[in-house]
C-alpha positions in Angstrom: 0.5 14.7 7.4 3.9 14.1 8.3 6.6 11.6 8.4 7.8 10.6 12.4 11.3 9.2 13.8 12.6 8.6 17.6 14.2 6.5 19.8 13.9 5.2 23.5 17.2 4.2 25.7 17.7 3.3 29.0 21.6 3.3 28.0 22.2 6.6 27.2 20.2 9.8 27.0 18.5 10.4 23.4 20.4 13.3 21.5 18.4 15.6 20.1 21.0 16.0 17.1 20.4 12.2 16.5 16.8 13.1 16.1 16.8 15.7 14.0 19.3 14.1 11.5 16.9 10.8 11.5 14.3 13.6 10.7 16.1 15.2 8.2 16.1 12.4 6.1 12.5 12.5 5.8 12.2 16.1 5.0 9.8 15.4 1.9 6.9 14.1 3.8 7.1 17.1 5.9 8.5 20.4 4.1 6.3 23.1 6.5 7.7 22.7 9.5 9.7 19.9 12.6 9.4 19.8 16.1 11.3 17.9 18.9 11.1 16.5 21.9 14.4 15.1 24.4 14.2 14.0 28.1 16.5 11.5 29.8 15.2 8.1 28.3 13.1 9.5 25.0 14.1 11.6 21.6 11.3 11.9 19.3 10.8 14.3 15.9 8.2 14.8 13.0 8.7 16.7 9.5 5.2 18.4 9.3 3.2 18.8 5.8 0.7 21.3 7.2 -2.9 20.0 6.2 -5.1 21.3 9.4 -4.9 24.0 12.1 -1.9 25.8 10.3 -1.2 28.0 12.9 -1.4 26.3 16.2 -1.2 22.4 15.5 2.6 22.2 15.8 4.1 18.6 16.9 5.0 16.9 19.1 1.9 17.9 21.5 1.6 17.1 25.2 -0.9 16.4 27.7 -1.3 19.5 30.6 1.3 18.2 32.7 4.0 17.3 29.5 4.1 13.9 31.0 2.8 12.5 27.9 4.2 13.4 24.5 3.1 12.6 20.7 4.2 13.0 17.2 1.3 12.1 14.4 1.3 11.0 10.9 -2.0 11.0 9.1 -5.1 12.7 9.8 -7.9 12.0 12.2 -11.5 12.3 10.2 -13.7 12.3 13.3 -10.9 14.6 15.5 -14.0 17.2 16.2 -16.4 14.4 17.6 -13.7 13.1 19.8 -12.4 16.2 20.9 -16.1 17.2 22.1 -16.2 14.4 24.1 -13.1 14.4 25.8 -13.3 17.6 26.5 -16.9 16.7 28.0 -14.7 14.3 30.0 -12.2 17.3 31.7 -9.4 17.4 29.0 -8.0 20.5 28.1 -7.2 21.6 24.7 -4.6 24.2 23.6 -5.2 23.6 20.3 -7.6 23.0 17.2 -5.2 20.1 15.8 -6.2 16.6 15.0 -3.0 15.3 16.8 -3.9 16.8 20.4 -7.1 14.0 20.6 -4.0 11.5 20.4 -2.6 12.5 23.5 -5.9 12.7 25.4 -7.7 9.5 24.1 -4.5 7.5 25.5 -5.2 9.1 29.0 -9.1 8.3 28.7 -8.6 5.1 27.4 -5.1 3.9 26.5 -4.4 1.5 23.7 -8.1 0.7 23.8 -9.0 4.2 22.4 -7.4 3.8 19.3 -10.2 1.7 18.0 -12.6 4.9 17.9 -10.2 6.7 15.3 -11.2 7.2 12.0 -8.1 7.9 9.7 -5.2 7.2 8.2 -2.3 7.4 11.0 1.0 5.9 12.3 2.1 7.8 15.4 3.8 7.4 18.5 3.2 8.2 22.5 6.1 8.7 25.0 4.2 8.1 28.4 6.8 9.5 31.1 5.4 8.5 34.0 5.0 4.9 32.8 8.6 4.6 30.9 6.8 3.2 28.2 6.5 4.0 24.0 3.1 3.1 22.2 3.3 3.0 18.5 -0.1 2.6 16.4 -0.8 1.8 12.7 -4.0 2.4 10.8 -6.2 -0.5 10.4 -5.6 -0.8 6.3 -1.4 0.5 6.4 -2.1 3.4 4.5 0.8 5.0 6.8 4.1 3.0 7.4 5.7 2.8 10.6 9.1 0.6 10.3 10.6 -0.4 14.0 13.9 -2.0 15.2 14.4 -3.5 18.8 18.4 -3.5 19.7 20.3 -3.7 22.5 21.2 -0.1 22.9 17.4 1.0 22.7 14.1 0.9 20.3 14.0 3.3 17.2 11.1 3.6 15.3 10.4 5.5 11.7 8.1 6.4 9.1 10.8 5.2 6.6 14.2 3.2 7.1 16.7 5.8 6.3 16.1 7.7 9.5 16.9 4.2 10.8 20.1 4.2 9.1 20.6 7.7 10.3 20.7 6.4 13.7 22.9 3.7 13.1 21.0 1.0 13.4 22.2 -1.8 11.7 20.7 -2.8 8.1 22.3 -5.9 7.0 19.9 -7.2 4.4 17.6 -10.2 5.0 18.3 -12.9 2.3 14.7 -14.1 3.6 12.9 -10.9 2.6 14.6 -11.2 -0.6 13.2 -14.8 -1.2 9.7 -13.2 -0.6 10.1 -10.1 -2.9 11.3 -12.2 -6.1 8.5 -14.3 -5.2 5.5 -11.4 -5.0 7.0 -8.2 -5.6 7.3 -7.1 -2.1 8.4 -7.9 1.2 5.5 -8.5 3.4 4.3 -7.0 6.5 6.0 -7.5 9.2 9.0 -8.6 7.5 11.1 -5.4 5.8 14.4 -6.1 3.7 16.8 -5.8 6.6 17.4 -8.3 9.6 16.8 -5.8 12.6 13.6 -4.1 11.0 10.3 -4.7 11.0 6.8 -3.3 10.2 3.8 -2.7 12.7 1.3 -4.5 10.8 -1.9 -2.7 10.1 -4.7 -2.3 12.7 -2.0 -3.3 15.2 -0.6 -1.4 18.2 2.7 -1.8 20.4 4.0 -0.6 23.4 7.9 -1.4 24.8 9.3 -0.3 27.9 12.9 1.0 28.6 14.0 -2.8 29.2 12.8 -3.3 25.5 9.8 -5.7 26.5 7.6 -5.4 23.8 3.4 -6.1 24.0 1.4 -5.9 20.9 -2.4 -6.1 20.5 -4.6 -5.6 17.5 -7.7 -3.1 17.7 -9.4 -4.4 14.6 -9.2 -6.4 11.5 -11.5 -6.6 8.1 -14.7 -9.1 8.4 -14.4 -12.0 5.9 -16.9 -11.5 2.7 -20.3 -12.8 3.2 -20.6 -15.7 0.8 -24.4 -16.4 1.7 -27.1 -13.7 0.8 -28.4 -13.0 4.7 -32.4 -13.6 4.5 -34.1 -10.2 4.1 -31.6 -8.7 2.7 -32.7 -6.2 -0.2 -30.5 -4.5 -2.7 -32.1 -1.3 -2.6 -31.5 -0.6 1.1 -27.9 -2.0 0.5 -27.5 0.5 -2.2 -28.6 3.3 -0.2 -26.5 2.2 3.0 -23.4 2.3 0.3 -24.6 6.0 -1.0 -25.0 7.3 2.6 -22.0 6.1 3.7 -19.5 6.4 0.8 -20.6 10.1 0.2 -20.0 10.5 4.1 -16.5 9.1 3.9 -15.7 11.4 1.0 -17.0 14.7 2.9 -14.4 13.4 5.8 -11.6 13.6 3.2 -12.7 17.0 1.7 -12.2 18.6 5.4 -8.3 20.7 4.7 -7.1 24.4 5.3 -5.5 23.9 2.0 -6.1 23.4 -1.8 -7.3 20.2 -2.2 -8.7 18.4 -5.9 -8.3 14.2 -6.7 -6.6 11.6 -9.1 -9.0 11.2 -11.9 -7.9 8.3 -14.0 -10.8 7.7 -15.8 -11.7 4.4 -14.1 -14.6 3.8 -12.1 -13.1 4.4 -8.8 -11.8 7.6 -9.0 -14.4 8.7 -11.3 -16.7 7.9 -8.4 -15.3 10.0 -5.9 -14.8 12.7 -8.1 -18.7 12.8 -8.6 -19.7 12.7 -4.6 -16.6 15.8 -4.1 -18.8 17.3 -7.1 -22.4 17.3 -5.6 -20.9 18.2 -2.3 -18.8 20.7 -2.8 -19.7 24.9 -3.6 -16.7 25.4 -5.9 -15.6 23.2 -8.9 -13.1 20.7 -7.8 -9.4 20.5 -8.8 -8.9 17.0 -10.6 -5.3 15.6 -11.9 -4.5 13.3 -15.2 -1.5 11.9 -17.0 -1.4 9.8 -20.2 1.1 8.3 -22.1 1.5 8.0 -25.9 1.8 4.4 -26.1 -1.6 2.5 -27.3 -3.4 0.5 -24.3 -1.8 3.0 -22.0 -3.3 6.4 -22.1 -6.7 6.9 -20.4 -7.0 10.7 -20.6 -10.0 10.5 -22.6 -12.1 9.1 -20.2 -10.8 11.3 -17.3 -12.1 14.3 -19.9 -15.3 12.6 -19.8 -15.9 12.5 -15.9 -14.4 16.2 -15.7 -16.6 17.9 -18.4 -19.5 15.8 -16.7 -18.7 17.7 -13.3 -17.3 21.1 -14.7 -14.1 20.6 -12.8 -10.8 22.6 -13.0 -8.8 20.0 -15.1 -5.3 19.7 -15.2 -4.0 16.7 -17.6 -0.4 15.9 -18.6 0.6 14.0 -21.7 3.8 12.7 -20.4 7.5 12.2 -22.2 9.5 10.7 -19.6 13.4 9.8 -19.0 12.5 6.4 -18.1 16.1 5.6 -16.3 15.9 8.6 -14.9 12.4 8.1 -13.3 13.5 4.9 -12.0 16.3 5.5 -10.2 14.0 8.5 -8.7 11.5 6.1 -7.5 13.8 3.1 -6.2 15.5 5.9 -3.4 12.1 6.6 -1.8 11.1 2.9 -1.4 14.3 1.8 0.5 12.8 -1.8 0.1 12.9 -3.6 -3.2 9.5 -2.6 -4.7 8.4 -3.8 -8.5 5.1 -2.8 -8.9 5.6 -0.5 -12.0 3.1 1.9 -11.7 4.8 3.6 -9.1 5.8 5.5 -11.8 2.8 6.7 -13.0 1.9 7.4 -9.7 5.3 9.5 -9.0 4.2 11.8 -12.1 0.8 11.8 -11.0 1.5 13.2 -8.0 4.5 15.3 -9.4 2.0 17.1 -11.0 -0.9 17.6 -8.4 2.0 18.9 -5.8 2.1 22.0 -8.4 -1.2 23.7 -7.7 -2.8 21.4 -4.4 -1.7 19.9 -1.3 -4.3 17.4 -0.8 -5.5 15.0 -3.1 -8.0 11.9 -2.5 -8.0 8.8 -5.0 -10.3 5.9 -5.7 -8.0 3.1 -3.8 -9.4 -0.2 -2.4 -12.2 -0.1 -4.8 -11.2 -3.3 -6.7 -10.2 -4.8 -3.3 -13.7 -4.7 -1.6 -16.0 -5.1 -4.2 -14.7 -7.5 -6.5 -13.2 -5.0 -9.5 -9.8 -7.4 -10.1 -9.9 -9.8 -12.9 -8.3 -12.4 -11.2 -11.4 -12.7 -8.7 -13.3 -13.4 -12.1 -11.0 -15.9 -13.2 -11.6 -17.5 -9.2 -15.2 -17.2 -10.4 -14.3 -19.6 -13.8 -12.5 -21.6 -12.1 -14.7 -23.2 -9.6 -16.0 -25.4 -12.4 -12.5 -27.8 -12.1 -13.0 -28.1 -8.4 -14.4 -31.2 -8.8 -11.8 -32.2 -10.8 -10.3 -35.6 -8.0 -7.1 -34.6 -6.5 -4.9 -37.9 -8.4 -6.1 -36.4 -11.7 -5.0 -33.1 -10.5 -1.2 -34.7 -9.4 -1.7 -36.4 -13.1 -2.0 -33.2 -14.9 0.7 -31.5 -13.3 3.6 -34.3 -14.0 2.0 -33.4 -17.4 2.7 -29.9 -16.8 5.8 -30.2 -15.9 6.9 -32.5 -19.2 5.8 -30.0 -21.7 8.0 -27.8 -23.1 9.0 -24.1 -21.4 7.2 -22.7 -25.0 4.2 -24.9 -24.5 0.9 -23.2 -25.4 -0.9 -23.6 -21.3 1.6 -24.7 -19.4 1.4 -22.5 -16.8 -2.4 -22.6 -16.9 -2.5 -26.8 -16.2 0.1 -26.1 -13.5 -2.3 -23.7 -11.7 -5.1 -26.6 -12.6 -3.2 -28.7 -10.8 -3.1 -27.6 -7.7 -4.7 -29.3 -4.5 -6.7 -26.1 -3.6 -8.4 -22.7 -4.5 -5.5 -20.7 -2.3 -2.9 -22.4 -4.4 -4.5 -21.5 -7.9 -5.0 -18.5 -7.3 -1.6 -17.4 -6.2 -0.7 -19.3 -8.9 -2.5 -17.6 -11.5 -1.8 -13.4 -9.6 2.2 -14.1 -9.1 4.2 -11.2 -10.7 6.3 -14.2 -12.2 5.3 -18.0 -13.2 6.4 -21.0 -11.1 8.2 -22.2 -13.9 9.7 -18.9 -15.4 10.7 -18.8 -11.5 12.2 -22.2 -11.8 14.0 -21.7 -15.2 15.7 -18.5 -14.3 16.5 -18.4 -10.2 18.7 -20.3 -8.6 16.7 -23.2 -6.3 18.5 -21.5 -3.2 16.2 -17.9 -4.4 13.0 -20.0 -4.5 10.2 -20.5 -1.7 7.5 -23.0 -1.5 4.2 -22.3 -3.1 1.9 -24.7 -0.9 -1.2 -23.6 1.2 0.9 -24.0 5.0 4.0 -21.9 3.2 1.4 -19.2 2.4 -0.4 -19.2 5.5 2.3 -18.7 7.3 3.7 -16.0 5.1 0.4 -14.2 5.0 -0.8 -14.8 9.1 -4.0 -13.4 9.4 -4.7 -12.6 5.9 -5.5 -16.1 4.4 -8.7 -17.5 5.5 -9.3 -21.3 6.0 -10.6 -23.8 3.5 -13.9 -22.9 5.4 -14.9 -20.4 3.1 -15.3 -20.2 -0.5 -11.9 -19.3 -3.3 -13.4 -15.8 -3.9 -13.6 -15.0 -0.5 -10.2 -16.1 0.5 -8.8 -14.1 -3.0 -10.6 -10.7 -1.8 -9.8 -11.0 1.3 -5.9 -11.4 0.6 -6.3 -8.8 -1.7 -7.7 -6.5 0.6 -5.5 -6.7 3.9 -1.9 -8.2 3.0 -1.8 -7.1 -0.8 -3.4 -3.5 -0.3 -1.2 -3.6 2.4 2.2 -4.2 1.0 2.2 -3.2 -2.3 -0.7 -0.7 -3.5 -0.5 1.6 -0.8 3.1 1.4 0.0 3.3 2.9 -3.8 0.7 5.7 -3.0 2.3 6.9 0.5 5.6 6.7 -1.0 5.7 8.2 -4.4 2.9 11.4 -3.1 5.1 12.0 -0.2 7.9 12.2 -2.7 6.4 15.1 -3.9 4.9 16.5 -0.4 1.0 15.3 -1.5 -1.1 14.0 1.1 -3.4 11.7 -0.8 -6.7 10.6 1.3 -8.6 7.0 0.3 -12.4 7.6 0.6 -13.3 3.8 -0.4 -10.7 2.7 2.4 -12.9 4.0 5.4 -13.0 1.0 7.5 -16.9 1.6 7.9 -17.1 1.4 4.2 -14.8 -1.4 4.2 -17.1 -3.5 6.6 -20.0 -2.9 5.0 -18.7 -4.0 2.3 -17.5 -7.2 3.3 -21.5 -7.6 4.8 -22.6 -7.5 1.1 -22.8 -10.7 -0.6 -20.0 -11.9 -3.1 -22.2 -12.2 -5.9 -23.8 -9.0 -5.4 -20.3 -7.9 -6.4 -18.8 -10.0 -8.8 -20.6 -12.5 -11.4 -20.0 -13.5 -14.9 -16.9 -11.7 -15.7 -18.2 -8.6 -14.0 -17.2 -6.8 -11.1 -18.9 -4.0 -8.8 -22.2 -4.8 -9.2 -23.2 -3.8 -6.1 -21.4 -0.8 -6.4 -22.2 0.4 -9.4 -25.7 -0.2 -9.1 -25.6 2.3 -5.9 -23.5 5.3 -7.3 -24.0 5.0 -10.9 -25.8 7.4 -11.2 -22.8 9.2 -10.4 -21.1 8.4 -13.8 -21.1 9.6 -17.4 -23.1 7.0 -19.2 -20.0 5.6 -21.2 -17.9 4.8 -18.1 -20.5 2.1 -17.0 -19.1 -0.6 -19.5 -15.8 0.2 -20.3 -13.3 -2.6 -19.6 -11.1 -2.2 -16.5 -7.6 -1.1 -17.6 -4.8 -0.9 -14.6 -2.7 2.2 -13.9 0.7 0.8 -15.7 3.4 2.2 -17.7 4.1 0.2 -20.9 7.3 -1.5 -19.8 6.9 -3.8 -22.4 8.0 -1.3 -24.9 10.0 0.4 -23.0 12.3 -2.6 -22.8 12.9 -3.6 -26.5 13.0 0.5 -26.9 14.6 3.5 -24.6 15.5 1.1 -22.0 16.8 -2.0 -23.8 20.1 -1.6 -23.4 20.2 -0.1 -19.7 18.0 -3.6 -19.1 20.7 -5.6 -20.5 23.7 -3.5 -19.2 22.4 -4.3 -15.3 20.9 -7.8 -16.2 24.3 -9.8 -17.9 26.8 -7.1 -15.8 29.6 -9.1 -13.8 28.2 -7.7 -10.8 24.5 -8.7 -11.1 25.5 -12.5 -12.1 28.2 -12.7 -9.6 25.2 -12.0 -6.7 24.0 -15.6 -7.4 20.1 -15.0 -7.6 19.9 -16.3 -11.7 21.1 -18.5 -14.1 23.5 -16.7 -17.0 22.1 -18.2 -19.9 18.1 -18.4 -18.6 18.5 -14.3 -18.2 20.1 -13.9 -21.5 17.5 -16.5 -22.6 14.5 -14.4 -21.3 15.8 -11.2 -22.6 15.7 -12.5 -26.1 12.8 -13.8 -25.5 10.9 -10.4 -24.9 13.1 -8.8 -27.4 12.2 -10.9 -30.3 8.7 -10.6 -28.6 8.1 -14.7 -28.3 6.7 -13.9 -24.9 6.2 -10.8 -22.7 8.9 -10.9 -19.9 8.4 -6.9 -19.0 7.3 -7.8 -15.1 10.0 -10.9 -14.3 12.6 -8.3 -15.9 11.4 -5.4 -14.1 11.2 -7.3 -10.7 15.3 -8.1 -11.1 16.0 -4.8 -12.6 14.6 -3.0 -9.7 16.5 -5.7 -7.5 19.8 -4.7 -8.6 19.8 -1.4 -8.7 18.3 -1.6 -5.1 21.1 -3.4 -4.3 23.5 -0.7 -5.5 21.7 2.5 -3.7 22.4 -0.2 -0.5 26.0 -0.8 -1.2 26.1 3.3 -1.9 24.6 4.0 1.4 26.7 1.4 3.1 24.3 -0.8 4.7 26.1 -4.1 4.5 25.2 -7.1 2.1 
């Protein structure tokens, strides 16, 4: 595990100090150890979090001849299988690492052999001979790899401030911006700044010195099966799910360090806690945090699953500076970022870093097998699909005349729309169309039609031809997994130099998964079925009910408490109003709103806080407006 930078020039040689100080800015994913490589048209680095072969597997690696050179971010689950054959095949190994099967799979097969990985990666190949870069991305973006095409040459970088160490340019992209106050996040490919964008997932690249660029994809998630396939039986789906979840949680337990898992007391991570337990000699190391607040605090439940096992517990009631954790979290993202529970995740892994190295969590659950309640509210809502499309125009002018305070407002708005797509995003934005209409500016507001969508979202929208669940789980699962849940994991563990592994995200697990029918998963309100029914056996009876509750923070609280007047100080300032994205009196509006507690504004008011003061760190760093 590691975080990667470099560069390739035909107009002037890489400098190996420019590497090392784009390097240096990433020194928390990789505290162990660097490495570095300079010829006449390449400079490439890592920062190396030692996970496997601590002795030997130093980075970059090279082929016998040097001609080809790698540095590697992630880890490589079936390294040994892939090693036995290439060496079968006449390569030579020097080492026991993961990252030297990188450098011989691209001689055997070349971009091709990527699609026999199994892991979690982003890396990068300077082929000498050929004057060309290859950059790769693991098939769900567990890993980031940000890239920028200029003139001068073609940098690439696990984050963007060993961009900006380079000088490469960062004016921001008032675009991106549209797209985070409109979901939370800026989308893959786009990123926050004109010259920089994302490899999307299961995607590869190669440029040459001339900076002509060639991409491919390797692979890309199966839509859900909406039909039950005729002779299919539950029991041997159930036993396919056992065999192969408990497989791709053995993988993750491979380390030459201390390794435990996030127990949250949810069903996800409670499951792979149980398949560590029944495969593993020694009790397993597991890691909980609760807060005081009501609604908030699961640490119960995560006692249950632990005593169940006999693991070594560690649980922290947590007290924290809440201004203080922000600012923390908003420097690692170096995008604006407003999915709260970063921060329970920052302390989460805060907390692990102190006694492991290693940690796996119970990600992508809810994404593959139908654990979100918004795929049950798809579910309800296929009752109003009949519902003619002039009655549907009807009840939205009716919408749209009711007062802002109106009781259902926003839910005959999502009613009215032309198709499932629309409702749904509708119904899962971080903020309202009409809260978005009362409080930005029109020039800060995109579209919310099906084509704007599509286009926004290329490959991770399917068409009308299938069903509204399947197109909500599968959104979920490749551009929302994507872009927001594990851009929070990667960033707020390697914060804290954890390597954090995602058993229910092997793509083998993920594609059987999307085999299994749709309501085998979800039906009635409920979700997992299918899952639960296969590993339940794996769980303390009183987990099996329990309603799902979300990994948050309780921002609502925190904003008419401890941070009510920091809110308000960054939210009315000169400076924030002056940036043109609100209305004056709509913000003062909404924050009286939440304070007098009328309605709950905690996520539109986090999504601009975190804008601002994202703003500011960029004005600090000096990357242009």
């Amino acid at each position: 595990m590691c975080g990667i930078a470099g560069y390739i020039s035909a107009v002037k040689a890489p400098e190996a100090s420019l590497v090392r100080a784009m390097c240096g800015e990433i020194r928390h994913r990789g505290p162990d150890d660097d490495g570095f490589y300079t010829d006449s048209f390449c400079g490439i680095g890592m920062r190396r979090l030692s996970i496997i072969d601590l002795s030997t597997g130093r980075q970059p690696i090279s082929n016998e001849d040097g001609s080809i050179q790698v540095v590697f971010n992630g880890e490589i689950y079936n390294y040994q299988e892939l090693r036995e054959d290439l060496a079968a095949r006449g390569h030579r190994f020097t080492t026991h690492s993961d990252t030297e099967v990188l450098v011989h799979l691209y001689e055997q097969d070349g971009p091709a052999g990527i699609a026999r990985l199994r892991g979690m990666f982003a890396y990068a190949i300077w082929d000498k001979r050929a004057g060309k870069l290859l950059l790769a991305r693991d098939r769900f973006g567990k890993k980031p790899l940000y890239y920028a095409n200029l003139p001068q040459g073609f940098y690439f970088a696990s984050e963007v401030k060993c961009l900006r160490a380079a000088g490469v340019p960062l004016d921001i992209d008032s675009e991106a911006l549209k797209l985070y106050l409109q979901f939370g996040y800026v989308p893959d490919p786009w990123s926050a700044f004109q010259k920089v964008r994302k490899l999307q997932p299961g995607c590869w690249l190669t440029v040459d010195l001339r900076g002509q660029e060639k991409q491919g994809r390797y692979w890309e998630l199966p839509p859900p099966e909406e039909s039950e396939p005729a002779g299919l039986k539950s029991e041997d789906t159930c036993a396919e799910i056992r065999r192969v979840f408990d497989e791709s949680v053995r993988l993750r337990m491979i380390a030459d360090v201390p390794l435990g898992a996030f127990l949250s007391g949810g069903i996800d991570s409670s499951l792979v806690v149980g398949s560590m337990a029944r495969q593993s000699g020694q009790p397993i190391r597991t890691f909980s945090i609760g807060f005081e607040e009501e609604g908030y605090n699961e640490l119960p439940y995560a006692r249950l699953v632990a005593k169940h096992y006999g693991t070594e517990h560690h649980e922290l009631m947590v007290h924290p500076d809440a201004a203080d954790l922000i600012g923390k979290t908003i420097r690692f993202f170096d995008e604006p970022f407003a999915d709260s529970s970063a921060i329970p995740t920052y302390l989460v892994s805060e907390f692990a870093a102190q006694h492991v190295k290693v940690v796996l969590s119970g990600d992508g659950g809810d994404e593959l097998f139908g654990g979100y309640h918004s795929f049950f509210e798809v579910d309800r809502m296929r009752r109003f699909d009949c519902v003619p499309q002039l009655a549907r125009r009807a009840i939205g002018a009716a919408a749209g005349l009711l007062p802002y305070s109106a009781y259902g407002k926003n839910f005959l708005r999502s009613l009215s729309r032309p198709n499932a797509l629309e409702r749904y995003f509708e119904y899962t934005s971080v903020n309202t169309y009409y809260l978005r209409s009362r409080v930005l500016k029109p020039e800060w507001t995109l579209p919310t039609d099906a084509a704007f969508l599509r286009r926004t979202f290329d490959g991770a929208i399917l068409d009308d031809s299938h069903d509204a669940l399947s197109q909500a789980m599968y959104f979920e699962a490749t551009a929302k997994l994507t872009g927001d849940i594990l851009v929070k994991v990667d960033r707020m563990s390697m914060a804290n130099s954890l390597e954090v592994r995602c058993p229910l995200l092997d793509h083998r697990l993920a594609e059987l998964a999307n085999r299994i029918p749709n309501r085998w998963k979800t039906r009635d309100g409920k979700g997992k079925l299918i899952l639960l029914q296969a590993l339940g056996e794996y769980l303390p009876p009183e987990l099996l009910n329990r309603p799902k509750k979300g990994f948050s923070v309780p921002l609502p609280a925190w904003f008419r408490g401890p941070l009510r007047e920091f809110v308000a100080d960054c939210l009315t300032s000169k400076r924030f109003l002056e940036r043109g994205f609100v209305s004056p009196p709509q913000i003062q509006s909404m924050l009286e709103e939440h304070w007098d507690g009328r309605r709950n504004n905690a996520s539109f008011l986090w999504l601009l806080l975190v804008l601002e003061l994202w703003l500011v760190s960029q004005e600090g760093a000096g990357s242009g407006k």
